[in-house]
C-alpha positions in Angstrom: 116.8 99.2 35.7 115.2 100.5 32.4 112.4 98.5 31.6 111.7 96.7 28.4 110.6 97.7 25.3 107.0 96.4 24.1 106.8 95.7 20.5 102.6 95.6 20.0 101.8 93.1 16.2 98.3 94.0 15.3 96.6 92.1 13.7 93.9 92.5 11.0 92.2 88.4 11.1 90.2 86.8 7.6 93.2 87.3 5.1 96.3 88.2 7.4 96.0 85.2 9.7 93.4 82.8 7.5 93.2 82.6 4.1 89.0 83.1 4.5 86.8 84.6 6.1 85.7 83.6 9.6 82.2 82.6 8.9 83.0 80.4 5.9 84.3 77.8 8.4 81.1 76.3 9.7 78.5 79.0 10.4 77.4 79.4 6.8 77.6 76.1 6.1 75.4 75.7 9.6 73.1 77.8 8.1 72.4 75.8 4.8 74.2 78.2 2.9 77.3 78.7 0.4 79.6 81.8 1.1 79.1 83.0 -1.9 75.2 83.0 -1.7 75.6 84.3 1.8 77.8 87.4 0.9 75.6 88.3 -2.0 72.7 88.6 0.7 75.0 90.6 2.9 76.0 93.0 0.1 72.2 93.0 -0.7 71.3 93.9 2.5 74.3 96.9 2.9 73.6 98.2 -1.0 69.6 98.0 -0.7 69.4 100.0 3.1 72.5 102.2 2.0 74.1 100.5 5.5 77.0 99.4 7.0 78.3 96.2 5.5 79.7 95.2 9.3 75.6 95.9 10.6 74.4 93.8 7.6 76.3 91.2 7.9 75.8 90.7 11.7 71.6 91.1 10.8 72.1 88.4 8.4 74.1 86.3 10.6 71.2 86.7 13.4 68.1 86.1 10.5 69.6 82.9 9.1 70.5 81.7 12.7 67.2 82.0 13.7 65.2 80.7 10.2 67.5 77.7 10.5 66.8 76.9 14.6 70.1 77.8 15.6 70.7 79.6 18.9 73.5 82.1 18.7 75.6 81.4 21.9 78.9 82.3 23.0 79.6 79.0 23.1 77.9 78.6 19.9 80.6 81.3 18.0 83.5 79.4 19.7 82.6 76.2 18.6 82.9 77.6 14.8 85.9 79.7 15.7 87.6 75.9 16.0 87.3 74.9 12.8 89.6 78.2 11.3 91.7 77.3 8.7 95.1 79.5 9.4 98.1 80.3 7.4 101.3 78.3 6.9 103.2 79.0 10.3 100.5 81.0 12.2 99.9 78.7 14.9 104.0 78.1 15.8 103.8 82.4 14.9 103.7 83.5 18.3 105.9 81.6 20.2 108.4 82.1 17.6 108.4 85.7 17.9 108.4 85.7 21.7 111.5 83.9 22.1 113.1 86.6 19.2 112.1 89.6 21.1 113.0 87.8 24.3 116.9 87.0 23.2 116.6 90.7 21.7 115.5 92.7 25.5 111.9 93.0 23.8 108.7 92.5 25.1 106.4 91.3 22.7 102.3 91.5 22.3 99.9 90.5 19.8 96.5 92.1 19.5 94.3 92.0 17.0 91.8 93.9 15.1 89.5 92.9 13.6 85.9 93.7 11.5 84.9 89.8 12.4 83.3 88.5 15.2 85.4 88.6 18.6 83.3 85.7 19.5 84.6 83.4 16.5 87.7 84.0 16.9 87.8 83.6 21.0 86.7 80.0 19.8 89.8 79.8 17.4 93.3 77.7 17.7 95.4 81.0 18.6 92.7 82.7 21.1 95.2 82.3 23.7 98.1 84.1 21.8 96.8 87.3 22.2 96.8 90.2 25.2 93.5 91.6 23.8 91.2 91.0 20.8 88.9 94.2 19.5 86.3 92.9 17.3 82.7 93.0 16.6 80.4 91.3 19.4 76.6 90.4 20.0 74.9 91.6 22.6 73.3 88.5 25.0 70.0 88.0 26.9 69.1 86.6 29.9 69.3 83.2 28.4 72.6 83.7 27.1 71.5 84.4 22.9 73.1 87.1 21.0 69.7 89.6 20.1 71.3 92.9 19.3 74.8 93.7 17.7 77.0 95.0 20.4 80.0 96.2 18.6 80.1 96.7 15.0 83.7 97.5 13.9 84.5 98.6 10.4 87.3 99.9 8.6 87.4 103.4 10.3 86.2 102.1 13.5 89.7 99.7 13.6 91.5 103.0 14.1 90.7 104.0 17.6 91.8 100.6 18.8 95.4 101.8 17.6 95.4 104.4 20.3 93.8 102.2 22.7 96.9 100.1 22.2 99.5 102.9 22.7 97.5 103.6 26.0 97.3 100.2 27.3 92.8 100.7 27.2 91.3 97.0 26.5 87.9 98.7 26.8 86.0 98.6 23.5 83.0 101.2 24.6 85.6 103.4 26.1 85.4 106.7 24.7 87.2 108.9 27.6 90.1 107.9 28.6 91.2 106.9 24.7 90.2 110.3 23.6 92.1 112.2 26.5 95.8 113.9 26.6 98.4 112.0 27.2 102.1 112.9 27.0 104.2 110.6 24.3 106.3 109.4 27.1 103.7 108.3 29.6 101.9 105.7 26.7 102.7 102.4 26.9 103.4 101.4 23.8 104.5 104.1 20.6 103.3 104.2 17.5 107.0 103.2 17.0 107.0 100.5 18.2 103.8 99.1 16.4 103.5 96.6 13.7 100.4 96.6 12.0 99.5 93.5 9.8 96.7 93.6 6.8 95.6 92.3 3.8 92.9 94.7 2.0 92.3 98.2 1.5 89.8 98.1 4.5 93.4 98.1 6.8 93.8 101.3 4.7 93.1 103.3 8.0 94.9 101.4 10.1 98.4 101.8 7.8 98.4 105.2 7.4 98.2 106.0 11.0 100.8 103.4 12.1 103.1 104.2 9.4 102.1 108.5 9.8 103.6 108.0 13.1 106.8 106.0 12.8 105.3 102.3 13.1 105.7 99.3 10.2 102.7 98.6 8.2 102.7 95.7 6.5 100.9 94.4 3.6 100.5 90.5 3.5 99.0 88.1 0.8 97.5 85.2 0.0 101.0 83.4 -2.1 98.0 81.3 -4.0 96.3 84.2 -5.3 98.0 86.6 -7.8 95.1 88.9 -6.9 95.8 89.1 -3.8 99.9 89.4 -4.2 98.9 92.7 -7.1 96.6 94.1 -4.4 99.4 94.4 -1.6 101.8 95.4 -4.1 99.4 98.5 -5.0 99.3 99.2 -0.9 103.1 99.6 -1.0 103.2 101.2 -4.6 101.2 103.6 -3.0 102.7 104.3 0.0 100.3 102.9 2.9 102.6 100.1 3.5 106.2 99.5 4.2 106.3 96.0 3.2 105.2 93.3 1.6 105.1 89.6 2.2 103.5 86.2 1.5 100.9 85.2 4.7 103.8 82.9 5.5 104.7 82.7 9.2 107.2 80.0 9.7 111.4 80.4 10.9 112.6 80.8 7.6 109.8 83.2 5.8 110.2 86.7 4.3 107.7 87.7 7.5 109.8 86.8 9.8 113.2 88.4 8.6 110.9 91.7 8.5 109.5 91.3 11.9 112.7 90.3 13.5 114.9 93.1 11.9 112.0 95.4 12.9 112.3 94.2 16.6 116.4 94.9 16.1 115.5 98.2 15.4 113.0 98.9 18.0 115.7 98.0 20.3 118.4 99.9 19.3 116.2 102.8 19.3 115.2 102.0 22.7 119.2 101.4 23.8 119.7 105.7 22.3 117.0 107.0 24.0 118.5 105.3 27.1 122.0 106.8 26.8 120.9 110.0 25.7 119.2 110.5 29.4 122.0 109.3 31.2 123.9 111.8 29.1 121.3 114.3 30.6 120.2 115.6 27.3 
């Protein structure tokens, strides 16, 4: 019996799945700040040192932690990763989508990937929804406090969690086996059969590689901010994405037809290449 197609949805997180981003809901309020004074200081930080806006960010995050007597613990991340605001829809998302691709013959997986902080968002509502998050993370000392980044993960970086994915590697420090041959047909998941969900030109990357090899990027958007809508419009205009829609995930939204006509196909492809070996060719 041939076995099931996977369909992998990836992910992107602050402005695909919640309309901010992850540290505006609690830890920079925890730290006696305002996101915009604490994104300022971050850009400071990147713009002054000529450094990566992921690695300034995460210093910042450990400074003001400290200065204001908070202990960064896992526990400590999670707790803020509960009070994520999500989209319309997201939280009813997945099991939606599961039961499509089940009454379809497809196997469906959510990842995602993200520049955030793996931490926060193992803390949020959905946590559970997904096989495997790849994100930024602290490093820990013996008394359980984050000291050191661990993982920083920017735009680039996001790509070689892509073809982790295809190889079925959850391993973020893995650089072998993601990096060695493997034949099309022995990956577990194609670029095919990959959907790749982002707001911003930092899932730039991440679109061109899943749509360069036969997968469905898709540009989502804010539907309250005409910025947001122009700036996912430009993605598409300009060829990184395949479609467009509103960051709305309930049974009747555009996202949904797309995703569901996109599992019909992934199917049907699958049902081909199934014939055309019993036909011996």
């Amino acid at each position: 019996m041939a076995k099931k197609p996977i369909a992998a949805l990836i992910y992107d997180f602050d402005g695909t799945l919640s309309p901010g981003n992850m540290q505006e809901f609690g830890f920079i309020q925890a730290v006696g700040k305002t996101k915009e004074e604490f994104w300022k200081m971050s850009d400071g930080i990147a713009v002054g040192q000529d450094a990566s806006n992921v690695l300034a960010y995460m210093k910042l995050m450990f400074d003001e932690a400290h200065k204001a007597g908070i202990p960064l613990r896992r526990s400590s991340f999670k707790e803020f990763g509960k009070h994520i605001e999500l989209f319309e829809g997201v939280r009813e998302w997945f099991s939606l989508i599961n039961r499509y691709g089940k009454s379809k013959g497809v196997r469906v997986e959510h990842y995602i990937n993200s520049s955030g902080l793996k931490e926060i968002i193992e803390g949020s509502p959905i946590a559970s929804e997904f096989r495997h998050i790849y994100a930024g993370t602290f490093i820990y000392n013996e008394e359980g406090i984050a000291e050191w980044p661990g993982i920083a993960v920017d735009h680039t970086a996001k790509t070689q969690f892509l073809f982790k994915i295809s190889k079925g590697i959850t391993s973020q420090h893995d650089s072998k086996m993601v990096n060695s041959s493997m034949a099309d047909d022995k990956k577990r998941i194609p670029f095919t059969n990959m959907i790749y969900f982002g707001d911003g030109e930092t899932d730039v990357p991440c679109m061109k590689i899943v749509g360069m090899f036969g997968g469905n990027p898709i540009a989502v958007y804010d539907p309250a901010s005409p910025k947001k809508k122009a700036v996912a419009q430009k993605l598409q205009k300009q060829g990184r994405v395949k479609f467009t829609t509103p960051a709305v995930y309930t049974r009747d939204s555009r996202t949904f037809k797309i995703v569901a006509a996109i599992i019909d196909k992934i199917k049907a492809e699958d049902d081909l290449r199934n014939l055309s070996r019993k036909n011996g060719i």
